[in-house]
Residue, then its C-alpha position, 0 to 999 in steps of 0.5 A: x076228677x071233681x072235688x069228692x072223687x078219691x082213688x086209691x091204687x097200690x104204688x108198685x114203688x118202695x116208699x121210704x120216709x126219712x126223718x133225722x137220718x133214721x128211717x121212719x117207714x120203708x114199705x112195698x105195700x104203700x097205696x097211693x090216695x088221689x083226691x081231686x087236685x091236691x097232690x097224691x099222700x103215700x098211704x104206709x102201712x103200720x107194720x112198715x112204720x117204726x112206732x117207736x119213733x112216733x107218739x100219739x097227739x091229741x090233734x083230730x081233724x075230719x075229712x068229709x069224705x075219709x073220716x076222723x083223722x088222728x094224728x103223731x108226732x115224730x120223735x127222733x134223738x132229740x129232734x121233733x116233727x109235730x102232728x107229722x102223721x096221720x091216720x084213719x082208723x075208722x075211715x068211711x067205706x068208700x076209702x076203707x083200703x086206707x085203715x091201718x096205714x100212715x101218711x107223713x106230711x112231706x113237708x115235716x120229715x126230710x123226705x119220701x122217696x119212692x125207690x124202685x120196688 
């Protein structure tokens, strides 16, 4: 796989993310995103998020090859995970199965498990 190569393939696992003992997301619909040597990111669906818990930044970066990315922090009885998660929602259309999901950095919450489904 060189460096532009991405595939996305649905994980056949649960994927629950867990921040200050609440449950963030919980989904059986996550893809999985591989790109190049970098480890793979769980892509979560909104609707299997707790939007309550996250509040939206200002913080933008851009991927070459994904697009704008926006970004949330996680807020979760008075502890906070800044710019935690984030998202495309206007990805380029190579990696276009990705809009409307999530990603968490894994090193920002207290895990990302993937469970049997």
């Amino acid at each position: 796989m060189d460096r532009t190569t991405i595939t996305i393939e649905p994980n056949p696992n649960r994927v629950r993310v867990l921040f200050n003992g609440r449950v963030v997301a919980n989904t059986s619909r996550a893809l999985t995103l591989r790109e190049a040597s970098l480890p793979p990111v769980q892509y979560i669906p909104r609707e299997d998020a707790d939007m309550s818990l996250l509040e939206r930044t200002a913080h933008k970066t851009h991927c070459p090859h994904k697009s704008d990315a926006a970004y949330y922090t996680i807020r979760a009885d008075g502890r906070a995970a800044v710019n935690a998660v984030w998202t495309y929602e206007d990805p380029y259309p190579a990696v276009a199965a990705i809009k409307g999901h999530l990603a968490f950095y894994p090193e920002r919450v207290d895990r990302i498990e993937e469970l049997p489904a």
